[in-house]
LUMDO-777107 format. One record per atom (N, C-alpha, C): residue in one letter; x, y, z. Coordinates in steps of 0.1 Angstrom, whole numbers, plus 5000, padded with zeros to 4 digits. Atoms other than C-alpha are relative to their C-alpha. Layout:
AXYZ ...
//
This chain:
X500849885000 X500050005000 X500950125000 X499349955001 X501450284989 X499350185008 X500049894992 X502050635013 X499650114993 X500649845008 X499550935001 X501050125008 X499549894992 X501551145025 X501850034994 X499049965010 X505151105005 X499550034984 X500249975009 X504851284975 X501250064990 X498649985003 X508351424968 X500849924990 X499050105009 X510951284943 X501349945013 X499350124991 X513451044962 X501450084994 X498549935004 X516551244941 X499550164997 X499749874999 X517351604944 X499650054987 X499749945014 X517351874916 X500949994991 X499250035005 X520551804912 X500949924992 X499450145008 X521251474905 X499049994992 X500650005016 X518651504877 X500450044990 X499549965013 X520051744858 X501349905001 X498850085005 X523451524863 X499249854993 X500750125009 X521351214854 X499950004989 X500649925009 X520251404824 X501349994993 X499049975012 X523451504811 X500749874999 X499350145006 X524751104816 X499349974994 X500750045003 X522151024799 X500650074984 X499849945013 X522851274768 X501849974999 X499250084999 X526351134771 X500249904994 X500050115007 X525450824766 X500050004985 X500849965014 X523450914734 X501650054991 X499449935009 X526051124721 X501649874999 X499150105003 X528950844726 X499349864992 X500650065011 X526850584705 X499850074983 X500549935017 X525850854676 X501249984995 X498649935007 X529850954673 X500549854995 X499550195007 X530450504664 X498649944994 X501050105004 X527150464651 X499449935000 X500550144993 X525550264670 X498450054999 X501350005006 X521650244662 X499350055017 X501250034992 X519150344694 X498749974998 X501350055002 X516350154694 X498850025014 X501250034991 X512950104717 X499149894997 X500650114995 X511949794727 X498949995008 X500850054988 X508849684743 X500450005014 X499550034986 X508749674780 X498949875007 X501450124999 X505549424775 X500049914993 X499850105011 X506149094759 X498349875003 X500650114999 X504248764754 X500649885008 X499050084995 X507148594767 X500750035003 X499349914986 X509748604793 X501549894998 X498750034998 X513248504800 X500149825007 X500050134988 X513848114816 X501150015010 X498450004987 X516748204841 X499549955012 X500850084985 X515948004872 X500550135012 X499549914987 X517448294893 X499150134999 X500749835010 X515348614876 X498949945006 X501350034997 X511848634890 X499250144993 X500349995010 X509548824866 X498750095005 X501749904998 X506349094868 X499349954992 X500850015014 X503449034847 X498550055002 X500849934999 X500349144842 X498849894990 X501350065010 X496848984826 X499050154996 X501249925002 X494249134809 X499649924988 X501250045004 X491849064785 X499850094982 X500049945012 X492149164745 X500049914989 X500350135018 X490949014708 X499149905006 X500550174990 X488648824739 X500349884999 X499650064993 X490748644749 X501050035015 X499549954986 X492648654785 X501449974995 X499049995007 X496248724781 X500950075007 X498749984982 X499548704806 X501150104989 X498449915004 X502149014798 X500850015010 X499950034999 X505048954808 X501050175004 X499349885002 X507249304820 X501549945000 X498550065001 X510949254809 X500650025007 X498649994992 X514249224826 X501050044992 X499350015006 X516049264801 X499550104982 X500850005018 X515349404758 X500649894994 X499850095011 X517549124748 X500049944993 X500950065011 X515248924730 X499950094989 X500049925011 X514049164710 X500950084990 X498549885005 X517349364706 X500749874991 X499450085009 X518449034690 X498649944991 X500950025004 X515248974674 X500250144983 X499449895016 X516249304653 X501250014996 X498450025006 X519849194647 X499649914993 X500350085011 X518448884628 X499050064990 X500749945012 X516149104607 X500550124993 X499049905012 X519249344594 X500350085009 X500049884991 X519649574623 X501750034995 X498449974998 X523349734626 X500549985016 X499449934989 X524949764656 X499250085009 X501449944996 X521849874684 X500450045014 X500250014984 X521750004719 X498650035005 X501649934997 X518450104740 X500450045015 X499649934987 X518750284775 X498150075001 X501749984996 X515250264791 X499549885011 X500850024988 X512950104818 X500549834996 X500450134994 X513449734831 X499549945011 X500450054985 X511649524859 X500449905004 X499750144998 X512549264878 X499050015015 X500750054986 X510449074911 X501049945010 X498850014991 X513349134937 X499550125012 X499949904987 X513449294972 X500750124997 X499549904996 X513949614974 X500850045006 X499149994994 X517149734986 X501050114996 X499549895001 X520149964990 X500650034986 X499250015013 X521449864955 X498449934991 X501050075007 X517949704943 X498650084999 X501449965006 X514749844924 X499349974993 X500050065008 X512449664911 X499550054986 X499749925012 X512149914884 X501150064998 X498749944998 X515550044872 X499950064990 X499349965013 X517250194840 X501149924996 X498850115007 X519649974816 X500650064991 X499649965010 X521850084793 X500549864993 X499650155009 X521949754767 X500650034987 X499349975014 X524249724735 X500449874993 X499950145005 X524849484711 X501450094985 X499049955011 X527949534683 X500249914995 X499550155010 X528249344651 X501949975000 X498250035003 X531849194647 X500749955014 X499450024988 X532749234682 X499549875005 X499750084988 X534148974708 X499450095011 X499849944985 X533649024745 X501450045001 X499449934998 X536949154746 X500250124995 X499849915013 X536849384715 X498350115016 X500749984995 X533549484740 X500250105013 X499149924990 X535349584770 X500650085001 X498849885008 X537649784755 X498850094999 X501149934999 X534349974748 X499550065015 X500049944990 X533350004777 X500650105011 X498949924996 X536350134791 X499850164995 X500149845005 X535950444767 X499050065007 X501349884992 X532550504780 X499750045011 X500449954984 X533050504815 X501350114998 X498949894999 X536450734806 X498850114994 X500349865006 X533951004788 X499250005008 X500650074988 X531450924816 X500750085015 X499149944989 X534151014843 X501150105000 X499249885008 X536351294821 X501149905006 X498650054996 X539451014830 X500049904993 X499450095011 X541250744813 X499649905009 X500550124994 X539550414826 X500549924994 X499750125005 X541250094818 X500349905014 X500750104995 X539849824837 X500749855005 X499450134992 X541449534856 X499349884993 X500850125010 X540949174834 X500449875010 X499550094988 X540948864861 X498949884996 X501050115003 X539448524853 X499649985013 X501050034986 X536648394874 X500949865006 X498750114995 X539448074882 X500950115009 X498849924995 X542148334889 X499550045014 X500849864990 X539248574913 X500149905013 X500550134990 X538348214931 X501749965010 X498149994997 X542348154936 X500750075013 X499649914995 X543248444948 X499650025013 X501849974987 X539848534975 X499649885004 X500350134992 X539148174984 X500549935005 X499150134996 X541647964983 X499949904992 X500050135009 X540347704957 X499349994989 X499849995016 X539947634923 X498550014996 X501150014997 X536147684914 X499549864988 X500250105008 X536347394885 X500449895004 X499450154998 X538347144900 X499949975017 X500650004989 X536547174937 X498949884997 X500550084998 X534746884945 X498850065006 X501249914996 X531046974960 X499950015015 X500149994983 X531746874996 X501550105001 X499249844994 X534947154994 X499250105000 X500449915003 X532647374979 X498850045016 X501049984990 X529947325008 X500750005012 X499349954989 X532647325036 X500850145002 X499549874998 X534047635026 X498950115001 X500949964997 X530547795024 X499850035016 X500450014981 X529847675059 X501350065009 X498949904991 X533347825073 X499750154997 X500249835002 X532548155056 X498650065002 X501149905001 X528948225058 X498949935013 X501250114989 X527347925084 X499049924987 X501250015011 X525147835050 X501249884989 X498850115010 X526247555024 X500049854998 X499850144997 X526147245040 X498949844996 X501650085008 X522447095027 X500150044985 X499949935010 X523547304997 X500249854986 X499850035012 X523647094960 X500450054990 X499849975012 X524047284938 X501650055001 X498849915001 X527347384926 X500150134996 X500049835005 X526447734911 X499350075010 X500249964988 X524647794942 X501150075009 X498849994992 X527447734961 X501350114998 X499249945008 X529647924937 X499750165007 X500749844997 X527548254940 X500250045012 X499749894986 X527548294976 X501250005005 X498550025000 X531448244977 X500450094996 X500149855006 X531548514953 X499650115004 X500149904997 X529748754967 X500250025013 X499650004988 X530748665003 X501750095001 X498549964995 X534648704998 X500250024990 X498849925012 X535648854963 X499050124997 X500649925000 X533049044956 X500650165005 X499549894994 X533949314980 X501850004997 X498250005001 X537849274973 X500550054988 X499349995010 X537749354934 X499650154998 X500149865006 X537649684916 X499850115009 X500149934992 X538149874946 X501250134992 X499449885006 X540850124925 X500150004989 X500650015012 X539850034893 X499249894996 X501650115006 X536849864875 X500849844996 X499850075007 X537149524869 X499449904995 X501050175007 X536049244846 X500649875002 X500150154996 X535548924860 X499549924988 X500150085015 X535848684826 X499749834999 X500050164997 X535448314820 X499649925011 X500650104988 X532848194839 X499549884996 X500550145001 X531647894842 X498749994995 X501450015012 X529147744812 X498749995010 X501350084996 X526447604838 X499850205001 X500049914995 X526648004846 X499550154991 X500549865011 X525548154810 X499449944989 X500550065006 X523448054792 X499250034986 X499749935017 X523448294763 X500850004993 X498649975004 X527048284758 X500849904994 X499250085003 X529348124736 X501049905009 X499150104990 X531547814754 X501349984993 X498950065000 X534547694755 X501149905005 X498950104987 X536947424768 X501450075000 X498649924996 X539747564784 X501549874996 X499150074999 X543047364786 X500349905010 X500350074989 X542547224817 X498649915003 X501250045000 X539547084807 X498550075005 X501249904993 X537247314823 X499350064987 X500749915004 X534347464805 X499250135001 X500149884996 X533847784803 X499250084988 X500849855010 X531448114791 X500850095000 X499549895007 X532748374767 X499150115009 X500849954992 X530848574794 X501050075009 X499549934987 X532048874820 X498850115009 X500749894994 X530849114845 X501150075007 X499449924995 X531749404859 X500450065011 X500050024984 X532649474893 X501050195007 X499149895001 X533749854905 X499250045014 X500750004988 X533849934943 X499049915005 X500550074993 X532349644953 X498749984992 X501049995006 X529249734933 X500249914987 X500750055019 X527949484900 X499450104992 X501049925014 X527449694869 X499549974987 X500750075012 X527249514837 X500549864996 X500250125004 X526849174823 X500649954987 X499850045009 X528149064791 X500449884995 X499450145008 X528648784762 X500450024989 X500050055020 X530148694728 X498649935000 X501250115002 X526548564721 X500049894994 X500450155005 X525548224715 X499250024984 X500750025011 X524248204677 X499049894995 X500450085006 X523447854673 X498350005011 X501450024996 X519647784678 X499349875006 X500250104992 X519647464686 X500549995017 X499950024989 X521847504714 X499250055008 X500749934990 X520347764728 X498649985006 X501149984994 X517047634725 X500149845015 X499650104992 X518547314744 X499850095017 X500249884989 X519547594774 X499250025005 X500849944994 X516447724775 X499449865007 X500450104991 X514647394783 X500949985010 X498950024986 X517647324809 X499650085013 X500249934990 X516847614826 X498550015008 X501750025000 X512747574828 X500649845006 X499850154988 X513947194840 X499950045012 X499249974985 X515947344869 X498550125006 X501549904998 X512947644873 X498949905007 X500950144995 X510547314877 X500549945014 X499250104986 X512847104902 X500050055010 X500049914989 X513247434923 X499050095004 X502049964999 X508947474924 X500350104997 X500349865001 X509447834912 X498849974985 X501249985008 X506647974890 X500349974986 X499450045014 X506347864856 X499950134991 X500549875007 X506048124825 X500349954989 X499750005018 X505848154787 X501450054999 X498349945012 X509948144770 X499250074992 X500249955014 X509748384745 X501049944989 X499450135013 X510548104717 X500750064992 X499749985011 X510848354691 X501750085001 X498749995001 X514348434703 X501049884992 X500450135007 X514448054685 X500050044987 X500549955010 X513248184658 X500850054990 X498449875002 X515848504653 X501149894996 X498450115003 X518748234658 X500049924987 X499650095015 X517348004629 X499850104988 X499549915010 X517348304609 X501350034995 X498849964999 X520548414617 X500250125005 X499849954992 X521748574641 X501950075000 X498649995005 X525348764630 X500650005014 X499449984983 X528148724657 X500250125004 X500149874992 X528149014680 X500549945019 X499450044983 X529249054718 X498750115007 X500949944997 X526349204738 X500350045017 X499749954985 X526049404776 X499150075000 X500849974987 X523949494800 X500650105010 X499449904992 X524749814821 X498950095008 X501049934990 X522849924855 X500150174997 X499549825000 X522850344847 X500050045015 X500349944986 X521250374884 X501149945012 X498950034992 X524050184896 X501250074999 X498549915002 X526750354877 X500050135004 X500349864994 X525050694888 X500449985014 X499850054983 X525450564927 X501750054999 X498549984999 X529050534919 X500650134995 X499649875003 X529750844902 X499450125008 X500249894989 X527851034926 X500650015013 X499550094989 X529350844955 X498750015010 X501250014993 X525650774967 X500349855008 X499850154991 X524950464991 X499349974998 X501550074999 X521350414983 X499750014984 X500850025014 X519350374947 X499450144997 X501249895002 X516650604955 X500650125002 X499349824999 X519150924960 X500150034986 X499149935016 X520050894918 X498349964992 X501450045006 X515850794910 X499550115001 X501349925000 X513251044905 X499249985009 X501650064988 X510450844924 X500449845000 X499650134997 X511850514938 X499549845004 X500650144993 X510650164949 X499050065007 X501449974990 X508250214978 X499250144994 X500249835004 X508150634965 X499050014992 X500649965015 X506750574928 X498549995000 
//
């Protein structure tokens, strides 16, 4: 129930117009490489299968019949839905939802800045990135590169591919009390990560955490390492302790990926969460063809936090979680 008695915006005057001018920033660093902005739906027919993502939706009633929309997390579908029908090189910088607690870093309405570039690797990607947070922060950003093996190494103590599941659940239970009933291994993974590296990387410069583990991406091109380990063409970003963006060399093939998607709807099933309509027609795009590209995901209200040196969400929002 929301408070008739707050009426107020949750961010200053200030940080709007600074919002404002990152925003026209952004814009203007895409036009000067060409990069296409688009607008994607924020209402689909279908939704993402990530067993970890929990999802808004909405019914109603149109063409009479009754009819589940689904609010995105993401444009990615679509944004690759218009790279298989000729697009160039696209970004979009606009509204996403997700069904998550509210918190000092969490809303479940945000802002995204998403990008997709033909040609490019995830490394050729990064390097990007780098520029935009350097025009972004008037300084020369170049960004710390550390495999998700190396991160685990370094901050844990043990190898995250060649851990057995009872190391992985005894070092949980020494670091957090939690772990020990635990099965899963990407479970276990995740709270390891954000327990004890998390906080330890990109504290004096941003860094990207690379080569994670396949069970761990499931848009992303694979690879076997040399050590046998398989791994995703997949990173994220990590600066001051804060997660900012996501990326992959995307997956093309359509078979695999539609393989993936069932995998993930399996595990969705096995762990009673709610079911929902895949949007298939990301299926679809792929058996079209899908040109190789490297794609990312970037929190804006997160990267505002950090450039403002804010602590909360709702200081760089308009009208916030509980507020709006």
């Amino acid at each position: 129930m929301y408070n008739k008695q707050i009426w107020q915006p949750t961010a200053d005057l200030t940080t709007l117009q600074y919002r404002a001018e990152v925003f026209h920033k952004i814009r203007a660093f895409f036009y000067e490489r060409e990069v296409l902005e688009v607008d994607t739906p924020c209402l689909s027919l279908g939704s993402i299968s990530d067993p970890h993502i929990e999802v808004l939706y909405t019914q109603t009633k149109t063409l009479g019949k009754h009819v589940t929309y689904y609010l995105q997390t993401s444009p990615e579908y679509a944004m690759k839905r218009l790279l298989a029908s000729g697009a160039p090189s696209i970004y979009q910088l606009g509204k996403v939802f997700r069904a998550e607690e509210i918190g000092r870093r969490h809303s479940i309405e945000f802002t995204m800045l998403e990008w997709y570039r033909l040609g490019f690797n995830h490394w050729q990607l990064m390097n990007e990135i780098d520029d935009l947070l350097s025009v972004l922060t008037n300084d020369v950003i170049i960004s710390e590169r550390l495999s998700y093996q190396d991160a685990f190494l370094r901050h844990v103590g043990l190898d995250p591919f060649a851990a057995s599941l009872l190391d992985l659940q005894q070092c949980c239970h020494q670091h957090t009390e939690y772990g020990l009933e635990e099965m899963d291994r990407d479970t276990l993974l995740e709270l390891l990560f954000t327990t004890l590296i998390e906080s330890q990387i990109g504290q004096n410069q941003p860094c990207f955490i690379h080569s994670y583990p396949a069970t761990q991406a499931a848009l992303a091109k694979q690879k076997i390492e040399s050590s046998g380990a398989r791994t995703a063409a997949r990173f994220e970003l990590y600066w001051r302790g804060m997660e900012l963006a996501n990326g992959y060399f995307e997956l093309t093939d359509a078979k695999e990926q539609q393989q993936r998607l069932q995998e993930d709807m399996a595990q969705r099933a096995e762990h009673h969460k709610m079911w929902r309509q895949v949007d298939e027609r990301l299926i679809r795009a792929l058996e079209k063809g899908l040109p190789d590209c490297a794609g990312v995901a970037l929190g804006v209200d997160r990267l505002l936090m950090l450039l403002l040196k804010e602590t909360h969400i709702d200081a760089v929002i308009p009208f916030a979680g509980a507020h709006a």
